[in-house]
DOBA-184254 format. One record per residue (C-alpha): residue number from 1; residue in three letters; x, y, z. Coordinates in steps of 0.2 Angstrom, whole numbers, plus 5000, padded with zeros to 4 digits. Example, Ala and Ser with C-alpha at 12.3 -4.5 7.8 and 13.67 -1.06 7.14 Angstrom:
% DOBA-184254
<nr: 1, rest: ALA, xx: 5062, yy: 4978, zz: 5039>
<nr: 2, rest: SER, xx: 5068, yy: 4995, zz: 5036>
% end
This chain:
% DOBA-184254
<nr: 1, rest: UNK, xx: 4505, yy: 4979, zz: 4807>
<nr: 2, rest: UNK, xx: 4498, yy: 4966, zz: 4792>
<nr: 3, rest: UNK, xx: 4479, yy: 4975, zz: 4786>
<nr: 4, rest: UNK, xx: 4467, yy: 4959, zz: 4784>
<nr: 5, rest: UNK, xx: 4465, yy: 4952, zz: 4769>
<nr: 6, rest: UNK, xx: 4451, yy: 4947, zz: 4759>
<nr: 7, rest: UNK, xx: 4448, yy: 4930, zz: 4771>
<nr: 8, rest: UNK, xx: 4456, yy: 4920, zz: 4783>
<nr: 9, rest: UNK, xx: 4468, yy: 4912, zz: 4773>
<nr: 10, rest: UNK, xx: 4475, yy: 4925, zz: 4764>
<nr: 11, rest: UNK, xx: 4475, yy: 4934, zz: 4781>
<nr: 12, rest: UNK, xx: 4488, yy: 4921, zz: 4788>
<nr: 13, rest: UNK, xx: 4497, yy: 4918, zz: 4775>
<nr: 14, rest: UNK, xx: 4501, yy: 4936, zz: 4772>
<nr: 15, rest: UNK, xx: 4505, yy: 4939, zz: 4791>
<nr: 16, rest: UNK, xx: 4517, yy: 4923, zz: 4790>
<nr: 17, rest: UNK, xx: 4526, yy: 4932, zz: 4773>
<nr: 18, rest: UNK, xx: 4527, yy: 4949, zz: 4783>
<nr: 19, rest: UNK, xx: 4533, yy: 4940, zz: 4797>
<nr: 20, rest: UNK, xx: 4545, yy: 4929, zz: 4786>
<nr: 21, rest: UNK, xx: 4552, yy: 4945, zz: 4778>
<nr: 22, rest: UNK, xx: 4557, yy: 4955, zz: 4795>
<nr: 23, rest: UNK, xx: 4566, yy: 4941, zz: 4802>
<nr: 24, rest: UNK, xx: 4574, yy: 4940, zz: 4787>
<nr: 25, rest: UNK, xx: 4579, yy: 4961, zz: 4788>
<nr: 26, rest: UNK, xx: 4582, yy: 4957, zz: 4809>
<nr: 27, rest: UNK, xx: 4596, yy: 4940, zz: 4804>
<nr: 28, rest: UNK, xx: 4605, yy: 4951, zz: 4790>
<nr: 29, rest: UNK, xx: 4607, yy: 4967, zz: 4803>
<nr: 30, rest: UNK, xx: 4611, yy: 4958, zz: 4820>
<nr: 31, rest: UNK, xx: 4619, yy: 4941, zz: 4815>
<nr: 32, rest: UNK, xx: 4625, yy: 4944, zz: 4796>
<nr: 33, rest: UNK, xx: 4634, yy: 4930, zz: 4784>
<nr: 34, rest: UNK, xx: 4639, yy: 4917, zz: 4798>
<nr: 35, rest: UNK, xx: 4653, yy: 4910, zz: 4788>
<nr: 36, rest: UNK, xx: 4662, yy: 4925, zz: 4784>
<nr: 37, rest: UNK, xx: 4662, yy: 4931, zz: 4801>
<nr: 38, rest: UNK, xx: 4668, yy: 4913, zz: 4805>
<nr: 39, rest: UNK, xx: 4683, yy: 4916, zz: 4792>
<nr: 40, rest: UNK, xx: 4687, yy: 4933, zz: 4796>
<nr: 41, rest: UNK, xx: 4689, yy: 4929, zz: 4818>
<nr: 42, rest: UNK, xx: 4701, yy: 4912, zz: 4811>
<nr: 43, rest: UNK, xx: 4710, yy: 4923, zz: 4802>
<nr: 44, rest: UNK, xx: 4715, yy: 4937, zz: 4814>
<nr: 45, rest: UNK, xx: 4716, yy: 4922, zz: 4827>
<nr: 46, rest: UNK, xx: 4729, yy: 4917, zz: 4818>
<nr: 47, rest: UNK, xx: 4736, yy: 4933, zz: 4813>
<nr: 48, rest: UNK, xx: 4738, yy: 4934, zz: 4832>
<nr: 49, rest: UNK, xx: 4746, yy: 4917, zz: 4837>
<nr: 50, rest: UNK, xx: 4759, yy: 4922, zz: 4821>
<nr: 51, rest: UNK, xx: 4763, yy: 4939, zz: 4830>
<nr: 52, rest: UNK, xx: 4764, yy: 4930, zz: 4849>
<nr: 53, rest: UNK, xx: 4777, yy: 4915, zz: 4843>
<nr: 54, rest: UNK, xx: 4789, yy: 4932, zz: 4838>
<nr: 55, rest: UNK, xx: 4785, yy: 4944, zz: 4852>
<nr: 56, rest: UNK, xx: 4773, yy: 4946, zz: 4866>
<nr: 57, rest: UNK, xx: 4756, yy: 4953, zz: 4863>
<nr: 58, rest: UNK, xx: 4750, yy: 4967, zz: 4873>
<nr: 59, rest: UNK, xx: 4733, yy: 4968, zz: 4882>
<nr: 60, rest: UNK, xx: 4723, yy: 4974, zz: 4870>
<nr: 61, rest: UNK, xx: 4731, yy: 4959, zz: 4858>
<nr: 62, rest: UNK, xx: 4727, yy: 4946, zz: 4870>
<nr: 63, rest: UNK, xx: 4707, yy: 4953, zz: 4876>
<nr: 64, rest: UNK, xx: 4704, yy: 4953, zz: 4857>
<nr: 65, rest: UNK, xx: 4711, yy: 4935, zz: 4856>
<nr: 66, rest: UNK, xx: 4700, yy: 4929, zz: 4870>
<nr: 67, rest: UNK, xx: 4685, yy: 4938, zz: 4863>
<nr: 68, rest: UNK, xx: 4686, yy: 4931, zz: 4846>
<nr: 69, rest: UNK, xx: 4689, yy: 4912, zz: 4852>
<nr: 70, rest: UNK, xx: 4674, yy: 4915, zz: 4863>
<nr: 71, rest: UNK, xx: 4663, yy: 4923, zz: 4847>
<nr: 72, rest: UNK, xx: 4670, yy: 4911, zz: 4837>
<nr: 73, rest: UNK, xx: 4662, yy: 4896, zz: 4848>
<nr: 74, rest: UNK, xx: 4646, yy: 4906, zz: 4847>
<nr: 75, rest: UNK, xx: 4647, yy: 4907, zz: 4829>
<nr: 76, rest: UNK, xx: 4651, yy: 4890, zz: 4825>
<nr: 77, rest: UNK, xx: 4638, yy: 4883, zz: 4836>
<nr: 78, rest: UNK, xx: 4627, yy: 4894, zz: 4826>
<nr: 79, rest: UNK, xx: 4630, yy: 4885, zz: 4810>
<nr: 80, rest: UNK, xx: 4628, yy: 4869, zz: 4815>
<nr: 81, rest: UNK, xx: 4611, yy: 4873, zz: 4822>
<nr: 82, rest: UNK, xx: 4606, yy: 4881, zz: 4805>
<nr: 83, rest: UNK, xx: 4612, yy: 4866, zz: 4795>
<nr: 84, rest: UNK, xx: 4604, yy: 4854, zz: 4806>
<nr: 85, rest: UNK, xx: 4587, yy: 4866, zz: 4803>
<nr: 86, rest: UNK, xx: 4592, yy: 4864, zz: 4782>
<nr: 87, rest: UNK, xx: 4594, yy: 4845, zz: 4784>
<nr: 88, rest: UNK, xx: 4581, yy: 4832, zz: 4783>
<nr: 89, rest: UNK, xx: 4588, yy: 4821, zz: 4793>
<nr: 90, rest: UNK, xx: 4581, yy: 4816, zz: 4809>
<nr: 91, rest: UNK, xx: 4593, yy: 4803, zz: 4815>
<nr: 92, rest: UNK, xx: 4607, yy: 4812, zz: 4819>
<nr: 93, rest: UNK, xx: 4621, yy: 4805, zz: 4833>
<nr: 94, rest: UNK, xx: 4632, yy: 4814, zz: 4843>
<nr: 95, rest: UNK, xx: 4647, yy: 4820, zz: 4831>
<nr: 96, rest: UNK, xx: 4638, yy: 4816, zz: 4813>
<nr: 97, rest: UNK, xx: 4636, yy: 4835, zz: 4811>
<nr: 98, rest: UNK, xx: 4655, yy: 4836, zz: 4806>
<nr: 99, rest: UNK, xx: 4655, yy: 4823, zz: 4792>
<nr: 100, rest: UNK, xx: 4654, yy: 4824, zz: 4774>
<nr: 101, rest: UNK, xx: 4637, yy: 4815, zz: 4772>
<nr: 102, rest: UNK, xx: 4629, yy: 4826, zz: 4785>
<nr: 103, rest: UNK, xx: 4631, yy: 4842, zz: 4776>
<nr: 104, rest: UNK, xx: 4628, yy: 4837, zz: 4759>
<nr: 105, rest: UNK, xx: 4612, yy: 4833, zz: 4764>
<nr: 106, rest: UNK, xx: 4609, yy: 4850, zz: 4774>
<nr: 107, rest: UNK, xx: 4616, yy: 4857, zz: 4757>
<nr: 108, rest: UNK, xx: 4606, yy: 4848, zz: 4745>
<nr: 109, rest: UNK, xx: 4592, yy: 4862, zz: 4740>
<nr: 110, rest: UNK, xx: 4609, yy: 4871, zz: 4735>
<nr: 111, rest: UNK, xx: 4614, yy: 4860, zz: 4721>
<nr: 112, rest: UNK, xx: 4602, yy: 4861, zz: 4705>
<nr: 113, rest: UNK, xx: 4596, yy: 4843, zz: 4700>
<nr: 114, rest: UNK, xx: 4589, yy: 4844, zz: 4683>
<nr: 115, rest: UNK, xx: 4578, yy: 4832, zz: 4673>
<nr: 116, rest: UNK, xx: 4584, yy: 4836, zz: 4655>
<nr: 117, rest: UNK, xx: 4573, yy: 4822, zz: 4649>
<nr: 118, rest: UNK, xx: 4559, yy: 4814, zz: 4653>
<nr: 119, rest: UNK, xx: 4546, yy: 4799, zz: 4644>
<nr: 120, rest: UNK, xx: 4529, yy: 4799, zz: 4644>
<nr: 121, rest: UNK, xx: 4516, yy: 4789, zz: 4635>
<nr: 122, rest: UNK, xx: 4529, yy: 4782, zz: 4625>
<nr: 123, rest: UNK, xx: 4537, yy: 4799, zz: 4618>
<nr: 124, rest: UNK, xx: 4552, yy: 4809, zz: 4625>
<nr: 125, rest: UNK, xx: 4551, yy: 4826, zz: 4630>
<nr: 126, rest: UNK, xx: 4567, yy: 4839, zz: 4633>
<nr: 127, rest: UNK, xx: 4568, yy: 4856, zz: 4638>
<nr: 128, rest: UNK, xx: 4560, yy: 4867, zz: 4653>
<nr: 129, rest: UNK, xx: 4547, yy: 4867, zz: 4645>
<nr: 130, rest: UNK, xx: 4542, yy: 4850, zz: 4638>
<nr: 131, rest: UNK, xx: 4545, yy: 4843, zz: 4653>
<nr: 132, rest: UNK, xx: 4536, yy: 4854, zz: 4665>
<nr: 133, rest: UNK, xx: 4521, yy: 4849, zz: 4652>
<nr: 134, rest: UNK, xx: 4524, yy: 4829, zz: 4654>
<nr: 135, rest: UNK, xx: 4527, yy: 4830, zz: 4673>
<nr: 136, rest: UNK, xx: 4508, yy: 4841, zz: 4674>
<nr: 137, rest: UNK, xx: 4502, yy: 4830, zz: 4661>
<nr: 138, rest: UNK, xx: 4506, yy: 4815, zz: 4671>
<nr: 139, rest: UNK, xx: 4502, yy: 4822, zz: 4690>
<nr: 140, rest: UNK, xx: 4486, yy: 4827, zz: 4684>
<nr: 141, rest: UNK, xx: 4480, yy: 4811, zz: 4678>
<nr: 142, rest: UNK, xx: 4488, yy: 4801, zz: 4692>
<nr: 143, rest: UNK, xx: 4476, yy: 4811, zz: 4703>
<nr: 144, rest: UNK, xx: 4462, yy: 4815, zz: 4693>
<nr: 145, rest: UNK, xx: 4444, yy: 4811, zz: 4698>
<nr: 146, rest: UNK, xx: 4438, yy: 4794, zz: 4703>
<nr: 147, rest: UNK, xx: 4429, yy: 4785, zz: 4688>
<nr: 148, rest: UNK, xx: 4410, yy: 4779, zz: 4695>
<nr: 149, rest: UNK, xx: 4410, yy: 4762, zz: 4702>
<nr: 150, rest: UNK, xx: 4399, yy: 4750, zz: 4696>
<nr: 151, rest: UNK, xx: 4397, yy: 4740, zz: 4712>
<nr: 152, rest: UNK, xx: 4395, yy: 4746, zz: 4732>
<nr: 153, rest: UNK, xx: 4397, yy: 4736, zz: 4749>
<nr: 154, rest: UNK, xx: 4379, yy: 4735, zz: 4758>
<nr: 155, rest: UNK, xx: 4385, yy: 4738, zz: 4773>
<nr: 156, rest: UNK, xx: 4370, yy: 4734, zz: 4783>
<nr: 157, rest: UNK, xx: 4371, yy: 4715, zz: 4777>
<nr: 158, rest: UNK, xx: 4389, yy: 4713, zz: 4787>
<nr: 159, rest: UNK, xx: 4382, yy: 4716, zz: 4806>
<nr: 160, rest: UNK, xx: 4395, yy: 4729, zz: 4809>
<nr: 161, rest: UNK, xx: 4395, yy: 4736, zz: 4826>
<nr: 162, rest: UNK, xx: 4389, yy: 4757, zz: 4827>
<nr: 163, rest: UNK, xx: 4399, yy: 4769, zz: 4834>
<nr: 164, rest: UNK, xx: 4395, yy: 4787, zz: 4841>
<nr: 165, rest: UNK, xx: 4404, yy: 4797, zz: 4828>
<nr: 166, rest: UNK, xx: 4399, yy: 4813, zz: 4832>
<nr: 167, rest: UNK, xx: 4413, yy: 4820, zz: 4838>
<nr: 168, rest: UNK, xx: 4424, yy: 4819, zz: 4825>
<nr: 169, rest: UNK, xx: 4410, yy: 4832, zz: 4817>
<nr: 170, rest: UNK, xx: 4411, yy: 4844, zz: 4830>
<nr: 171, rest: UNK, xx: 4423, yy: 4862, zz: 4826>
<nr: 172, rest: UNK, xx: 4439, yy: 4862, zz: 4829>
<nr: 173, rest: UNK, xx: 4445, yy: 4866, zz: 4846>
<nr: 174, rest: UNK, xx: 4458, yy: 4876, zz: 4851>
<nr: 175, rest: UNK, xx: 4464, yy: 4864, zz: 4865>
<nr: 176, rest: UNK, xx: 4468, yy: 4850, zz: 4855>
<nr: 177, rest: UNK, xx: 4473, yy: 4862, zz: 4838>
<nr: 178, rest: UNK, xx: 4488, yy: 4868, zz: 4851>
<nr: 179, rest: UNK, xx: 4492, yy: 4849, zz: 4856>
<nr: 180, rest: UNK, xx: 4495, yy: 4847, zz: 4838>
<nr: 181, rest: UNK, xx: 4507, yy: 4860, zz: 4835>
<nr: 182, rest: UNK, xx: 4515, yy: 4856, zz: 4850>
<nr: 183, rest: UNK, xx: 4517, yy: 4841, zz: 4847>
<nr: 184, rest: UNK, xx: 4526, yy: 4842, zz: 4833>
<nr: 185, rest: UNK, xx: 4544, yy: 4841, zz: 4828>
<nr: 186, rest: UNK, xx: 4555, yy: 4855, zz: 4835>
<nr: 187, rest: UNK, xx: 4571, yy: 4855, zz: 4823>
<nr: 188, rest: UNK, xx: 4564, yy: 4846, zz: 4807>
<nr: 189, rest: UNK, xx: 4569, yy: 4854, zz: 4791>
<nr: 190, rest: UNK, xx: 4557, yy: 4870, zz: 4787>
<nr: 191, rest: UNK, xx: 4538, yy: 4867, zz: 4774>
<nr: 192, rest: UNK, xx: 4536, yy: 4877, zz: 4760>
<nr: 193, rest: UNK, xx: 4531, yy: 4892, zz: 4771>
<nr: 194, rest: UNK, xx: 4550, yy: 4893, zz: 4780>
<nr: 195, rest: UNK, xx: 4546, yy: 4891, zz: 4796>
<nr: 196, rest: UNK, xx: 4551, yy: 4876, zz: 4810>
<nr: 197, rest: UNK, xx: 4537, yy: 4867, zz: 4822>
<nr: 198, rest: UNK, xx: 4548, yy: 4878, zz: 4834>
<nr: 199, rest: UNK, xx: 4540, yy: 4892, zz: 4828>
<nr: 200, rest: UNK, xx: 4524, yy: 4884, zz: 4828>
<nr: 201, rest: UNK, xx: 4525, yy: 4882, zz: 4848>
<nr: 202, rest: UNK, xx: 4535, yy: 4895, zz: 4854>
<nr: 203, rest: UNK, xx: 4523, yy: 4910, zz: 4845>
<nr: 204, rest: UNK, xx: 4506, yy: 4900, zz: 4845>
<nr: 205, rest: UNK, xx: 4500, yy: 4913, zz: 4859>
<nr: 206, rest: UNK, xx: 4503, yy: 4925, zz: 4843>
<nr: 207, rest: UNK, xx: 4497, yy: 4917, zz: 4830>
<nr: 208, rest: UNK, xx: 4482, yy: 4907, zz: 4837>
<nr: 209, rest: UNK, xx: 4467, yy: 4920, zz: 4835>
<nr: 210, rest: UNK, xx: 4472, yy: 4919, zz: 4816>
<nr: 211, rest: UNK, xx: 4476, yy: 4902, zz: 4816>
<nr: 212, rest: UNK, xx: 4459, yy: 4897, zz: 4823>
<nr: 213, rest: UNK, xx: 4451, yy: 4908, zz: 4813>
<nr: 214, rest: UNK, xx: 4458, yy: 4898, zz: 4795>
<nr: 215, rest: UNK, xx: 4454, yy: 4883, zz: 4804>
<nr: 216, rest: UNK, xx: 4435, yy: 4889, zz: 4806>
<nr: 217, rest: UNK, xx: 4434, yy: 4894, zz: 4788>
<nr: 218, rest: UNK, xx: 4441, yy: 4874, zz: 4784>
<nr: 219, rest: UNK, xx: 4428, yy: 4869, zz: 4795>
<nr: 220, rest: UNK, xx: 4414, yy: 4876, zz: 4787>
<nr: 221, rest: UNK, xx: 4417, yy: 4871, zz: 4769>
<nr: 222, rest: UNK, xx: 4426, yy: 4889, zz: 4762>
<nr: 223, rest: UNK, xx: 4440, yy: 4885, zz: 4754>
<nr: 224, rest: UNK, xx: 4442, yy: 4901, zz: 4745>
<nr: 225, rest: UNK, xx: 4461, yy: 4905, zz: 4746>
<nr: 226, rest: UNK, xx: 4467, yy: 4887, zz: 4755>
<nr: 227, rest: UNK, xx: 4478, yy: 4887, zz: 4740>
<nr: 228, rest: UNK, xx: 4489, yy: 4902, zz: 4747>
<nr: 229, rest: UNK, xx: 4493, yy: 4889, zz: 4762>
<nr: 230, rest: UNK, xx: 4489, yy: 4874, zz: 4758>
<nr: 231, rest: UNK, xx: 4506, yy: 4872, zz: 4748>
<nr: 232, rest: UNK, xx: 4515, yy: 4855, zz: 4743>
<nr: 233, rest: UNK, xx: 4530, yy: 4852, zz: 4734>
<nr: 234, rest: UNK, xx: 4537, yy: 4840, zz: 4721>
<nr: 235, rest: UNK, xx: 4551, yy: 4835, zz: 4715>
<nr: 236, rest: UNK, xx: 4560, yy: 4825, zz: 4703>
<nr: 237, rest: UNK, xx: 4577, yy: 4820, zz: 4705>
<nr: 238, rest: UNK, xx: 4589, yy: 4814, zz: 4693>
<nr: 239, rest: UNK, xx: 4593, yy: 4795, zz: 4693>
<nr: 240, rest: UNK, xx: 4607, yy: 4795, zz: 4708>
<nr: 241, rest: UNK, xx: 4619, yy: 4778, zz: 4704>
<nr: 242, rest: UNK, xx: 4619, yy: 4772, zz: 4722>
<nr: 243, rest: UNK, xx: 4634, yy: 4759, zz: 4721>
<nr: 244, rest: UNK, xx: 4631, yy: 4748, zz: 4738>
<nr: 245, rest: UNK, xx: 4612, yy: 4753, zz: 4738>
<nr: 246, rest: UNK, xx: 4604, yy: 4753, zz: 4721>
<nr: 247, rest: UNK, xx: 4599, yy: 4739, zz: 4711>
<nr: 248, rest: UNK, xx: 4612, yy: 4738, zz: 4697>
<nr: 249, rest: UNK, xx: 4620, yy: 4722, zz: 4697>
<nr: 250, rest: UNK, xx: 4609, yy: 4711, zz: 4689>
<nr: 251, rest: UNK, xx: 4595, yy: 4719, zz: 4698>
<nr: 252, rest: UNK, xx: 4600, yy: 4715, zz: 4714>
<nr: 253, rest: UNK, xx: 4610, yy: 4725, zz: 4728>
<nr: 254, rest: UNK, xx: 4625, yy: 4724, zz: 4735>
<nr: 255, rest: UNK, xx: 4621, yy: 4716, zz: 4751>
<nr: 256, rest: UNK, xx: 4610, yy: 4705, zz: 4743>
<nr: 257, rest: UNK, xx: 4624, yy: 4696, zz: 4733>
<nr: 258, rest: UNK, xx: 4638, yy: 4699, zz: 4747>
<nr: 259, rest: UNK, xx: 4630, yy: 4700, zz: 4762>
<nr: 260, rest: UNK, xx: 4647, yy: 4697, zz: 4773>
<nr: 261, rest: UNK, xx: 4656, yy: 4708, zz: 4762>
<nr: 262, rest: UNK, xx: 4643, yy: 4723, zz: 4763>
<nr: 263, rest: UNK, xx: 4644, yy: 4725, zz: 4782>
<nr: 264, rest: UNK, xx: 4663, yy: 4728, zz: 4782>
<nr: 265, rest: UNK, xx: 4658, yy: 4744, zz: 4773>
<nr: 266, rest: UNK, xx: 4656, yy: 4758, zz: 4786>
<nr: 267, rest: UNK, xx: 4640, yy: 4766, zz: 4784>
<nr: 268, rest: UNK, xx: 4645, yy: 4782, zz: 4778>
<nr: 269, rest: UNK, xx: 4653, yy: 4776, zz: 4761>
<nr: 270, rest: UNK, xx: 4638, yy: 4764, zz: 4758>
<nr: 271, rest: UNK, xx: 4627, yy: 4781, zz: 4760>
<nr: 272, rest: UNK, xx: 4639, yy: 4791, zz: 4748>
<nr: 273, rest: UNK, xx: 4648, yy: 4779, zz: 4737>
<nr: 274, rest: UNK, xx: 4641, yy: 4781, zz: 4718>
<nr: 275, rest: UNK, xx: 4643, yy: 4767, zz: 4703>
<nr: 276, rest: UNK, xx: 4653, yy: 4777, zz: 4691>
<nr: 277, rest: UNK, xx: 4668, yy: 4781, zz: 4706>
<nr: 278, rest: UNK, xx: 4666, yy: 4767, zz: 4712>
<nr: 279, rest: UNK, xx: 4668, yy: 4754, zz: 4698>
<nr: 280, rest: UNK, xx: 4683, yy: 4765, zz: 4689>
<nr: 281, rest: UNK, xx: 4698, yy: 4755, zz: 4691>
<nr: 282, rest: UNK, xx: 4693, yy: 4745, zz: 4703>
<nr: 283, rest: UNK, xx: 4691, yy: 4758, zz: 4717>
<nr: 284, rest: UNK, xx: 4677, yy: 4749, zz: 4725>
<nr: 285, rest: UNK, xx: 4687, yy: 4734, zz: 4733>
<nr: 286, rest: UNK, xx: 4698, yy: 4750, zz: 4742>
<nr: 287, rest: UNK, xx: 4680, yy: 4753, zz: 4754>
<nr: 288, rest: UNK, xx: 4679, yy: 4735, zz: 4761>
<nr: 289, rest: UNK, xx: 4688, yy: 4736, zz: 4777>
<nr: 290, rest: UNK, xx: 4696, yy: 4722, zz: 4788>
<nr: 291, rest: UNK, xx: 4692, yy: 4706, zz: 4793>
<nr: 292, rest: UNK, xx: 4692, yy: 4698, zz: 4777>
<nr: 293, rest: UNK, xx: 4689, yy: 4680, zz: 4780>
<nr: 294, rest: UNK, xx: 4687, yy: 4663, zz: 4768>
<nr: 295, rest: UNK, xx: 4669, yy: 4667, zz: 4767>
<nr: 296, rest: UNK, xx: 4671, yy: 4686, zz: 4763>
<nr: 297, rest: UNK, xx: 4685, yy: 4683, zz: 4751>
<nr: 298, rest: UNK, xx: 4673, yy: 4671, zz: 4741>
<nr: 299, rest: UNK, xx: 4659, yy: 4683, zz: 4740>
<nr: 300, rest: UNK, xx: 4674, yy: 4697, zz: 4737>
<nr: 301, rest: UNK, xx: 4680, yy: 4689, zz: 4720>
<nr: 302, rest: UNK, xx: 4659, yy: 4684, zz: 4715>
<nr: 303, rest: UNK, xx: 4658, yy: 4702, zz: 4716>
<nr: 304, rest: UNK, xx: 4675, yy: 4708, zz: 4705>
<nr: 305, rest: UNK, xx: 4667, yy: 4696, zz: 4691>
<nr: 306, rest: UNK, xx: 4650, yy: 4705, zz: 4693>
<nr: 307, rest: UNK, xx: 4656, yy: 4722, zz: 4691>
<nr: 308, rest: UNK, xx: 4669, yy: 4716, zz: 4677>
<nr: 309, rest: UNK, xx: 4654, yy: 4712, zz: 4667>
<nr: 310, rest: UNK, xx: 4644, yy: 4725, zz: 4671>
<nr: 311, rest: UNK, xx: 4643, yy: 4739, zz: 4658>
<nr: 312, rest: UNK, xx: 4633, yy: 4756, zz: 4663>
<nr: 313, rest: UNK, xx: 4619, yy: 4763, zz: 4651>
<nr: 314, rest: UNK, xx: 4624, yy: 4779, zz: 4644>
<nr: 315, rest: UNK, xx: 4611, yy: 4791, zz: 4637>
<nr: 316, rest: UNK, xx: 4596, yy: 4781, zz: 4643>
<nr: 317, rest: UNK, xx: 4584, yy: 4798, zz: 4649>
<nr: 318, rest: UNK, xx: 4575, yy: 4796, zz: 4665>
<nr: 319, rest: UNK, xx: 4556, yy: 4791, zz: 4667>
<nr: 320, rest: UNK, xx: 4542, yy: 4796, zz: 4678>
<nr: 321, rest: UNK, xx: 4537, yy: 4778, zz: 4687>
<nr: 322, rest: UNK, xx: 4520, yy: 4777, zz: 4699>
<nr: 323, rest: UNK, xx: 4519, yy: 4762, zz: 4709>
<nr: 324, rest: UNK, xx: 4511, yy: 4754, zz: 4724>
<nr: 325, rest: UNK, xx: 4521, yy: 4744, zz: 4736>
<nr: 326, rest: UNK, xx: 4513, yy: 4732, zz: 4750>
<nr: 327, rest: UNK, xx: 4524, yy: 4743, zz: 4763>
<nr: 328, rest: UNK, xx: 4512, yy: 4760, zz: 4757>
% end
């Protein structure tokens, strides 16, 4: 049992880290490190086939061998569920869970991506430090205040038709809170506060009463303690050299220049190919695959003169860039 906090929010959010914490303690107990237990039933597996090419295995060897092949289907469906909850990608096909691509994206949060400089307002900054101040400095007048606006829109002067608005100002009820959540995405990757739409659904009988009751407090104005669960998160990644998908050849792509030959690329090296491997010695040409025709072979040898010519930019730091697009 969680005591209450202070208010609402801090009531939920404490519950969800208590909550949080014990499955934690309950996965460590009952299911443990899944790739360990994975290595350790291949290994007496094989162990065991070794032994049965020299003698016969007794019945104890052989119920063993059964149990572990069976565990070992269990556990390996296991890990593929967890890396599909770790990735964030939503369009997966049948089979894509075994490729390269798929778990390096489940694995990315493992790898450290690090900024080791930045440029603001004309002025380099390095270090944790330094950069963590530009970033703040940056964010926070990319979304500061409004500055007053010298002119309105009278309204009244367009004719606009009037609506009934008024129940958009009504509470929030707890009907359409759980079509919401149930509405949500079952097996997307995790928010900040580690838990899955799944979750969400399955426990909302549990959770509603203080769900409902944060969702009053949001309702009325009190935003005391929102922070403690109103959490985002940014980041900033290091420049990634995408080789078919970037614009690095002139400022235009791949496709855009070779259309015919980009498209006898399979997919999962256009995702994954980078411009430093892929330009070293001529490595590149080794990803077009067959049906080279005349028109492909002409936009094959436009594109060995681009990437001749083209010389990468050592030592050029990263910058922060806000823009607007028309697409949002």
């Amino acid at each position: 049992m969680t005591p209450a906090a202070s208010n609402d929010y801090l009531t939920l959010q404490s519950k969800l880290r208590a909550t949080a914490r014990s499955l934690q303690k309950w996965s460590d107990r009952w299911i443990g490190n899944v790739k360990l237990q994975i290595a350790i039933a291949i290994e007496v597996i094989k162990q065991l086939d070794i032994a049965m090419e020299a003698r016969t295995l007794s019945d104890a060897e052989r119920d063993l061998r059964k149990c572990l092949k069976r565990k070992l289907l269990g556990l390996s469906s296991l890990e593929r569920t967890i890396a599909r909850q770790r990735s964030r990608m939503l369009q997966l096909r049948e089979g894509d869970g075994n490729t390269r691509l798929f778990h390096q994206q489940a694995s990315h949060r493992q790898r450290k991506n690090v900024l080791r400089m930045v440029k603001y307002n004309d002025q380099l900054y390095s270090g944790q430090d330094e950069v963590a101040s530009a970033v703040d400095a940056y964010f926070g007048a990319a979304f500061r205040s409004a500055c007053p606006c010298g002119f309105a829109l009278n309204l009244e002067e367009l004719g606009l038709p009037r609506l009934n608005l008024a129940h958009l100002e009504r509470p929030f009820m707890e009907e359409e809170v759980e079509g919401v959540i149930k509405s949500m995405p079952r097996d997307k990757a995790p928010g900040p506060d580690g838990f899955t739409g799944r979750f969400y659904a399955t426990c909302w009988s549990i959770i509603k009463e203080d769900f409902m009751r944060a969702m009053g407090c949001f309702y009325n104005g009190d935003m005391r303690g929102l922070a403690a669960i109103n959490k985002s998160l940014v980041s900033l990644l290091p420049k990634k050299d995408g080789a078919l998908e970037d614009r690095w050849l002139d400022g235009s792509r791949i496709q855009e220049v070779a259309p015919l030959l980009y498209s006898l690329v399979p997919k999962r090296i256009r995702d994954s190919r980078l411009v430093a491997p892929a330009v070293e010695n001529g490595s590149w040409a080794l990803d077009v695959g067959p049906g080279i025709g005349p028109a492909v072979l002409h936009e094959f040898f436009l594109v060995w003169q681009l990437v001749s010519a083209w010389e990468p930019m050592v030592d050029v730091p990263d910058r922060v860039v806000w823009s607007w697009e028309a697409t949002g």
